[in-house]
N, C-alpha and C positions, 0 to 999 in steps of 0.2 A: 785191153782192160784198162780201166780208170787208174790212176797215180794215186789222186787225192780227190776225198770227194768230202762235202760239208751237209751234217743230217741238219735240218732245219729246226729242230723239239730240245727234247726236255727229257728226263726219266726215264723210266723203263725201256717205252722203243730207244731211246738215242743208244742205252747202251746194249739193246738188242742188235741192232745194226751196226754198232761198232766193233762186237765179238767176230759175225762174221765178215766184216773189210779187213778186221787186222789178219785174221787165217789165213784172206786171201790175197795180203800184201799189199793191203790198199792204205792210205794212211786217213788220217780220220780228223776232219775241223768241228768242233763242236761251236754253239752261240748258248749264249747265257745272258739273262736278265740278273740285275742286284741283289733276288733274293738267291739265284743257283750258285753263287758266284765258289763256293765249294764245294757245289754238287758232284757227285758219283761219276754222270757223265763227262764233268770236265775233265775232270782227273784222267778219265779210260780214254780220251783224245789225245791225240799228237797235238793238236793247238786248238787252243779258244778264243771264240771273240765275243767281247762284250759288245750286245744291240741295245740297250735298254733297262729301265726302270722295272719294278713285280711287275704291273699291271701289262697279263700279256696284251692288250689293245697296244701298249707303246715299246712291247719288244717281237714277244717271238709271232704277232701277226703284222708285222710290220716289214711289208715284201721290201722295201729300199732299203732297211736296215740290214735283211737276210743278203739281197743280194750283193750291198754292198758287200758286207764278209767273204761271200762266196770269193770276190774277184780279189779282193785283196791278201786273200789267203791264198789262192795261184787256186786254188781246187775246179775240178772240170766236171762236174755234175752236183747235181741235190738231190739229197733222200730226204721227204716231208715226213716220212714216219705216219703217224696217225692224227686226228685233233689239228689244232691252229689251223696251219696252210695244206693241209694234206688235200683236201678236197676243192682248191679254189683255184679255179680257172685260171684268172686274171693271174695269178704267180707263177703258175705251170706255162705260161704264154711272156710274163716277163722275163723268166728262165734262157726260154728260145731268143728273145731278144738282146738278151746279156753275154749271149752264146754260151749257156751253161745247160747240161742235160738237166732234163729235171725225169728223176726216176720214179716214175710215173706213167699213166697214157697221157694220151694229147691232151690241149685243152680243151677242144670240141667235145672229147669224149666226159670231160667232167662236166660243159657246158650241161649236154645233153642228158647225165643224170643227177647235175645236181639240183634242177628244179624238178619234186618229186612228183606235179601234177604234168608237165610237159614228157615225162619219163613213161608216166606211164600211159598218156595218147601213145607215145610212141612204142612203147612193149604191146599193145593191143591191135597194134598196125602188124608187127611182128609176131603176133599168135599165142602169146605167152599170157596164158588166166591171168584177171585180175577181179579183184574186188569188188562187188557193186557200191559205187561212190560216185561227188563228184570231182573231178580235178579241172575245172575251167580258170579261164581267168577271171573271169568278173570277180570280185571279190565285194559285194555289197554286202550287207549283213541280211539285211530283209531275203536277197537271193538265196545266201547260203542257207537261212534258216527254212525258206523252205525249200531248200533240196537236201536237209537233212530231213525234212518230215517225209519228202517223197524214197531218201531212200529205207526210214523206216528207221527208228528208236529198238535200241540203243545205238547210238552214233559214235565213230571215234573223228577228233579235229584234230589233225597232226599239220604242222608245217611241211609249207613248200620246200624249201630251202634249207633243209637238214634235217640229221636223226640224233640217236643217243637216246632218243626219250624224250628230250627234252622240248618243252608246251605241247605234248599230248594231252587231251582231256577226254574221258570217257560222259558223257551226257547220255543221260538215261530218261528222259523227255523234253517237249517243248518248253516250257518252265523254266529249266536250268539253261537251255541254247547260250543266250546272250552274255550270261556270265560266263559259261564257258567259253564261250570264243573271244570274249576279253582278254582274259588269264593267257589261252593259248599266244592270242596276238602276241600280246604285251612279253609274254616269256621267249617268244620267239625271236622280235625285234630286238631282244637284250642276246640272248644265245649268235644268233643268225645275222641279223640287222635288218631282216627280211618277217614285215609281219603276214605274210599270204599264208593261207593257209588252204588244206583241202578236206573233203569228209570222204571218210570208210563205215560201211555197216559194219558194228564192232559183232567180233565175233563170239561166242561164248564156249569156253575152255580152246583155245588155239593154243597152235604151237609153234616156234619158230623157227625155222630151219632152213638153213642157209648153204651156197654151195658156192665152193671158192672155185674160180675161174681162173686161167692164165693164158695172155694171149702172148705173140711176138710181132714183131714188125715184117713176118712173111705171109703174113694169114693165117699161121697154126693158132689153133685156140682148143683148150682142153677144160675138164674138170676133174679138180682133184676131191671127189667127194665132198660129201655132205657133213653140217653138224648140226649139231640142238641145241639151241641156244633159251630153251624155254625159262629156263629159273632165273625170274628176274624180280629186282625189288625197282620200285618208282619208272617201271618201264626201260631199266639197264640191266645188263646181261651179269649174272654173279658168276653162273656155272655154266660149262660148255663141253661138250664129248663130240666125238667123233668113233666111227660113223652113228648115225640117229640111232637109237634104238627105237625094237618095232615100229619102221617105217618099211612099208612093200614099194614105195615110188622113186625108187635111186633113177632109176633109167629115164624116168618121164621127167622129175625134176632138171636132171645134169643136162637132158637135153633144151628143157625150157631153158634152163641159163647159160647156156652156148648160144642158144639163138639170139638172149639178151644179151650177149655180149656180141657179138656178132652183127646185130642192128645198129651197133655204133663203131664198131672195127677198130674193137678193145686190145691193147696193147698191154703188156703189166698185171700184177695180180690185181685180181678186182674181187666181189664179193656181192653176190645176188642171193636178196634176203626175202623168202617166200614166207607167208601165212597160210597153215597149214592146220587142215579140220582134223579131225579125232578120225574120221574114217579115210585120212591119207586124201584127200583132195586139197590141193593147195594153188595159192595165188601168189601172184609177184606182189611185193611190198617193195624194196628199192631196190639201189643198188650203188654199194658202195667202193666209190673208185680208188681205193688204195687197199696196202695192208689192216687187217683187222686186228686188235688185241688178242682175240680169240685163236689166231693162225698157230700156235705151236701145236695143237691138238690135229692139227691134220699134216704139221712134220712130223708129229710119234709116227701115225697111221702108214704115211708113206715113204717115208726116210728122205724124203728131199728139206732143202734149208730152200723156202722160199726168199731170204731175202739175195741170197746168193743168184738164184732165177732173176729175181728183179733186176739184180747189177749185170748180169750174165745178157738178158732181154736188151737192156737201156741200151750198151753197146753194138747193139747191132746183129747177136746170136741169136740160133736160131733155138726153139725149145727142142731141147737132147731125148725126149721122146715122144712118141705118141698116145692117143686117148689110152688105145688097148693094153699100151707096156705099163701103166698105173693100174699100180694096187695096193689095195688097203689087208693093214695088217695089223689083227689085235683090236684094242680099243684104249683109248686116250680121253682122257678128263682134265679139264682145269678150271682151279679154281682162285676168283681173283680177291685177293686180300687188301679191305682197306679199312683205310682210318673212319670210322662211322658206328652207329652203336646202333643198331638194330632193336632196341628195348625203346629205342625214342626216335621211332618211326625212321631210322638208317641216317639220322642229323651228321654231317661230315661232321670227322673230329680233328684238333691239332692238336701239336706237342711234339715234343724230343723225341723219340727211341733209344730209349737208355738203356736196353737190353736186346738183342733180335739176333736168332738163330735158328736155323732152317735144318730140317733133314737133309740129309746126305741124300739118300736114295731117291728121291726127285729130283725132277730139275725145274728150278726157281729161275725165273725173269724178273728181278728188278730193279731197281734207279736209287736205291739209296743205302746206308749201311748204320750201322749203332752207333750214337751220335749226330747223327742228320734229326732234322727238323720236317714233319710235314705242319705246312703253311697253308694258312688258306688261300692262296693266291690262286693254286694249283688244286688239278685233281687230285681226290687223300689216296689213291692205287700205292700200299705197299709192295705187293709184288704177286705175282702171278706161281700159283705152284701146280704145275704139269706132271702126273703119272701115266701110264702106259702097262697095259697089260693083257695077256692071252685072248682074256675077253671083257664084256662087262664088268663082273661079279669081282674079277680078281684086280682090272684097274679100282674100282669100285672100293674095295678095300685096303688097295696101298693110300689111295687117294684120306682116308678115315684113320689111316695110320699117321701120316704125312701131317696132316692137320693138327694131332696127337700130338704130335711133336712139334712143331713152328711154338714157339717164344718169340713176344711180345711184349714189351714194357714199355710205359712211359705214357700212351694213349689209350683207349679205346678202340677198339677193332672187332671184326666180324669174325673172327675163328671160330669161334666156340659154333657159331649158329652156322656155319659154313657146314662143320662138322655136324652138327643136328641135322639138317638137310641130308645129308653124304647118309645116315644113317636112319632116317627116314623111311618109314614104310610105302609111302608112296613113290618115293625118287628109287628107294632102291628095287621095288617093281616096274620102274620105269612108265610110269602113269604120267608123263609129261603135258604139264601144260602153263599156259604162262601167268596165271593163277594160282600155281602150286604154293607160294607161300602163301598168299592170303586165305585156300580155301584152307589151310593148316594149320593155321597159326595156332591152336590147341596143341597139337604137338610141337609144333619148331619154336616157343614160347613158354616151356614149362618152367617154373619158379626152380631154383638151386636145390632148396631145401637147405640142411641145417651143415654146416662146414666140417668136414672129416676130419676125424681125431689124426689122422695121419697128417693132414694140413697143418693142423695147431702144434703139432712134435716138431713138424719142423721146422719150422718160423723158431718154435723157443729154443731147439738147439743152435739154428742157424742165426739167432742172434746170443746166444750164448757164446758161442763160437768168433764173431763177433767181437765181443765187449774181453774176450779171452786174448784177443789178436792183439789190442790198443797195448793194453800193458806191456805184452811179453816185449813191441818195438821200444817201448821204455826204458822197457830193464833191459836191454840188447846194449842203451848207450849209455843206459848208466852207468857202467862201470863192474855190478853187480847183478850180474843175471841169473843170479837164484834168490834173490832177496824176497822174502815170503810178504814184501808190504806190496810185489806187483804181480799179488797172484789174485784168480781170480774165481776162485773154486767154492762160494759161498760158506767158509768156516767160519762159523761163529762160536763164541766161546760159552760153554754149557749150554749146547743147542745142537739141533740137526743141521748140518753141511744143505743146502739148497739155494737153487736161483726161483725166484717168481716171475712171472713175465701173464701183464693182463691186455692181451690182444680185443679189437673188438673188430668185429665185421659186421659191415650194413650197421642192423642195429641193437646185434645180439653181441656181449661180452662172454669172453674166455678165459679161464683161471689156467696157467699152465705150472707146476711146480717143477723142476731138476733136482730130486733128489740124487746127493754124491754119497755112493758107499762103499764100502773097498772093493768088493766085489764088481763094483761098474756104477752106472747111471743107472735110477728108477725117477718115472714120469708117472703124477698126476696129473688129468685132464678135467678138471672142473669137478676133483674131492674124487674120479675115479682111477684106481689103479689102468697105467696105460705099457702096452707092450710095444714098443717101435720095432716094427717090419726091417728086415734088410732092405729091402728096398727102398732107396732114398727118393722123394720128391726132390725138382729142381727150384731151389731159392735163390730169388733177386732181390736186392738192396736196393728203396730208393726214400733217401732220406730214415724217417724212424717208420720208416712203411717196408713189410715184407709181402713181396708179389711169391708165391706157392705155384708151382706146376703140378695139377696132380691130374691123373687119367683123363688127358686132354681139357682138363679145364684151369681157368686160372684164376685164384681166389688175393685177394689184397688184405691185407692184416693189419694194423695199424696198433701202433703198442697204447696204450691209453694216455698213459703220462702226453703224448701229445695229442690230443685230443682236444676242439676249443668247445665250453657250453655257448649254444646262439640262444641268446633272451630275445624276448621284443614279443609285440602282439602281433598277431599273426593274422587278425581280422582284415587289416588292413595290404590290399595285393598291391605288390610291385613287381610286374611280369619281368622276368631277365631274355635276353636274347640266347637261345640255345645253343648258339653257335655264332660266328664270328659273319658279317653280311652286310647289307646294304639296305634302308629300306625306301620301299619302292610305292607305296600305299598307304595310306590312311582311310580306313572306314568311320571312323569318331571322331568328337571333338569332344574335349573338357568340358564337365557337365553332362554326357551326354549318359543316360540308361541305358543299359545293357544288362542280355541275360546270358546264362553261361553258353559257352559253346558257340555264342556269337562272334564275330570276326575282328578282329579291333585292328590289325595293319597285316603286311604282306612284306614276309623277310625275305630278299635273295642271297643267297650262298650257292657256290660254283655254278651259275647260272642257271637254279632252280629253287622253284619261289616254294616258301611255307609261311601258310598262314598263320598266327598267333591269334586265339581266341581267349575268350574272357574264362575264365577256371570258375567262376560263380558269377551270380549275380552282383549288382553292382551299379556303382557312378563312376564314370572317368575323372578323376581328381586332375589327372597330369598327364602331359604326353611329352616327353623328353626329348624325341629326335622325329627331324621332319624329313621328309621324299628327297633320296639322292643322298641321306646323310649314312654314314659307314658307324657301323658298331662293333665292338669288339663281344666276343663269349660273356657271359654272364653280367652286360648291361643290361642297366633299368632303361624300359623300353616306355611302359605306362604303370599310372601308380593306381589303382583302380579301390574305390571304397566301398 
């Protein structure tokens, strides 16, 4: 077994892999760019080394800078994790040449699926369904467009040269073709560096379903079931179980992705990602040569620690069972928590986590702690939260419990709609398809409605509580620590004992009164007698802002007194950037008429582009930043009249 081995990433996996090398006494080299340089993973390594600047282009994909570390650190293999170099040949082939394992399969074997049109000639040779599309080389435009018409509207354009989602484009006729295979290109080459791209007749309500693979270096190759990866937002996986539910094709599937792994004489956990119809017939879509994000839902299932398999395989072992001695048990869900806000179309978010606390009864994957900063440098993945249970119904509901419970502060994040989802009439019938949030958004999208008086009690106790705290450290050093000038009990003289506190949320304000009487505390709620529940909501402090935990949701209060009024006309548009990106596009020029909903530039952030359109009609007065220039959240982008 390995001494020391050096994970190649960042976050979550780094310190997925790091839990199980240090159980099994291996010691652990972390890399870190400028912005990690305090990160989680550094800390949970025996040693770091610095490669580089944020921009991973000039750190964590930078093979001379990896491997440099690797040798200088004495360490005798690489775990790529997931992202950056996980799937790139040319590093997995430097590795062999630096004499460092790289744990992983060959480089051949990534060669052979990491171009997804050459992939799948080759899965078609080897018998395994595939798609009606085209995956050639020629890549002329005129060509492709019409082998999109011959295989028939609506089309999906997805890149050669990687997944994620990312420059897929749905085209739904001739018409839109060109611009779509723009966007694709263009998003590809920035994601990829790679703009080829290929066409799928897109399928309508699919579902994804994928089955993890494991080979050795003796021939044995198995599969350790299946999962469902259908709940996706912008073409990326949120939610994932194991095994599928109502799927009848276990047997047919695991064998198609034996065979696909088998065609290239797959070493290491791999992962074969099928497209799969409503009535259980499915086709290969790729096949991904490393660990998935999604893997812990198929260690609840089986009880194995695949990244233990990986380090156990790299060395030379052989797999400790066979296809038949795998089985699945129970059912397992996870769901991945990130910084993004779902109300504005899933826009990554940053900021601090100045509060973050996880259920016990789950087990959580991930790379950062309260305190930590997500950046946009990096994917916003707070953490991955994994339940397990007898079956669907009851993973199903730890999983709705779980979510219930995760606090958050400081950013924006998907909890809330995570849990909407979880509790959803159609997920929790298991009506999977990859579709499901958009054909819902009526339900996964409903309005708050008006803020619980249970919310508002206790913000004003908990800032009551609070402003009771400053003094008493006061009078602790004053000398006199009963002196009644540092109390803070609202006595007035010829008057009623009460504190006021005027909260607003969104755009509704809240009166709360504390009245003090011997007898105890009485609360009015906006002029109404209020009774407070034993049961306490959970209250966070940030700044003269109270964030409220209540029955899985979380509500932000802000006391009024800080509160700013914004004047100004408002006729007048100045689009901000939603988020922190790069832009990549201009459709206008100064002067130029526009109607709403029209297109005015192309933002990228974590390498996916959003378009910014005109909010009304209008003149472009002003265009502030031009192609290639970087903006931060809430820049004027265009000033539009």
């Amino acid at each position: 077994m390995f001494r020391k081995i050096l994970i190649a990433n960042r976050g979550e996996i780094a310190c997925r892999v790091m839990r199980t090398a240090k159980r099994m006494g291996i010691r652990t080299v972390a890399v870190y760019s400028d912005a990690d340089r305090h990160a989680l993973h550094v800390e949970m390594a025996d040693e770091a080394r610095h490669i580089g600047p944020p921009l991973a282009a000039e750190s964590y994909l930078r093979i001379d800078a990896v491997i440099a570390a690797a040798k200088a650190s004495g360490a005798e293999a690489i775990h790529p994790g997931y992202g950056f170099l996980a799937e790139n040949e040319d590093f997995a082939a430097a590795c062999q040449r630096a004499g460092l394992v790289f744990i992983g399969p060959s480089p051949e074997a990534i060669a052979a699926m990491g171009d997804k049109s050459a992939a799948k000639r080759l899965m078609e040779k080897a018998g395994v369904p595939l798609v009606p599309g085209y995956h050639g080389e020629t890549q002329d435009a005129a060509l492709l467009a019409k082998e999109a018409a011959r295989i028939g509207y609506p089309v999906l354009i997805k890149p050669s040269a990687g997944g994620g989602g990312k420059g897929m484009r749905v085209v739904t006729d001739g018409k839109a073709f060109a611009a779509g295979l723009e966007g694709a290109r263009r998003e590809a080459k920035a994601a990829f560096g790679d703009e080829r791209v290929l066409i799928e007749r897109y399928l309508e309500r699919p579902r994804h379903i994928e089955m993890q693979v494991f080979g050795d270096a003796h021939g044995n190759l198995v599969h350790l079931y299946e999962r469902d990866c259908s709940v996706q937002r912008r073409h990326q996986k949120v939610i994932e179980e194991a095994p599928a539910p109502r799927f009848a094709h276990r047997a047919e599937m695991g064998a198609a992705a034996v065979s696909a792994a088998k065609a290239i004489r797959y070493t290491g956990a791999g992962t074969v990602e099928f497209i799969a119809e409503q009535d259980g017939r499915f086709y290969f879509m790729e096949m991904n040569t490393r660990l998935q994000v999604e893997h812990p839902v198929t260690e609840m299932i089986t009880g194995l620690d695949l990244v233990e398999l990986q380090l156990r395989v790299a060395t030379g072992e052989r797999l400790p069972f066979t296809q038949e001695a795998v089985r699945a048990r129970g059912h397992a869900i996870e769901a991945r928590i990130y910084a993004e806000d779902p109300e504005r179309d899933f826009l990554p978010a940053t900021g601090r986590l100045v509060h973050l606390a996880f259920p016990a009864e789950a087990r959580v994957d991930t790379g950062v702690r309260q305190g930590d900063e997500i950046s946009p440098w990096y994917d916003p993945l707070i953490a991955k939260l994994i339940v397990h249970g007898e079956d669907r119904a009851s993973a199903l509901a730890r999983l709705a419990a779980a979510l219930r419970e995760t606090q958050i502060v400081g950013l924006t994040t998907n909890v809330e709609f995570l849990r909407r989802v979880c509790e959803s009439t159609a997920f929790a019938n298991a009506e999977l398809e990859t579709g499901l949030i958009e054909r819902h958004r009526a339900e996964l999208f409903t309005p708050r409605g008006a803020v619980p008086a249970e919310v508002l009690s206790a913000a004003a106790l908990a800032e009551l509580a609070h402003e009771q705290a400053i003094p008493r450290r006061h009078a602790a050093g004053s000398g006199d620590a009963h002196s009644p000038w540092y109390a803070v009990d609202g006595w007035r003289l010829n008057a009623d004992s009460h504190a006021d506190f005027t909260f607003s949320v969104g755009e509704a304000e809240h009166r709360v009164r504390v009245a003090f009487r011997e007898d105890g505390r009485a609360l009015l709620i906006d002029g109404r007698p209020y009774e407070a529940p034993v049961r306490k909501a959970k209250t966070v402090r940030e700044g003269r802002r109270w964030h409220v935990f209540h029955d899985g949701v979380r509500w932000t209060l802000s006391l009024k007194e800080e509160l700013a009024e914004i004047d100004g006309d408002t006729s007048t548009g100045s689009l901000a950037a939603p988020m922190p990106g790069r832009v990549i596009k201009l459709f206008v020029e100064p002067g130029a008429r526009v109607k709403k909903g029209e297109p005015l530039l192309i933002l990228e952030a974590m390498k996916m582009e959003h378009t910014i359109t005109a909010p009304s009609d209008g003149t472009v007065k002003e265009i502030h930043y031009a192609p290639g220039e970087q903006v931060l959240e809430g820049a004027q982008l265009v000033r539009l009249d």
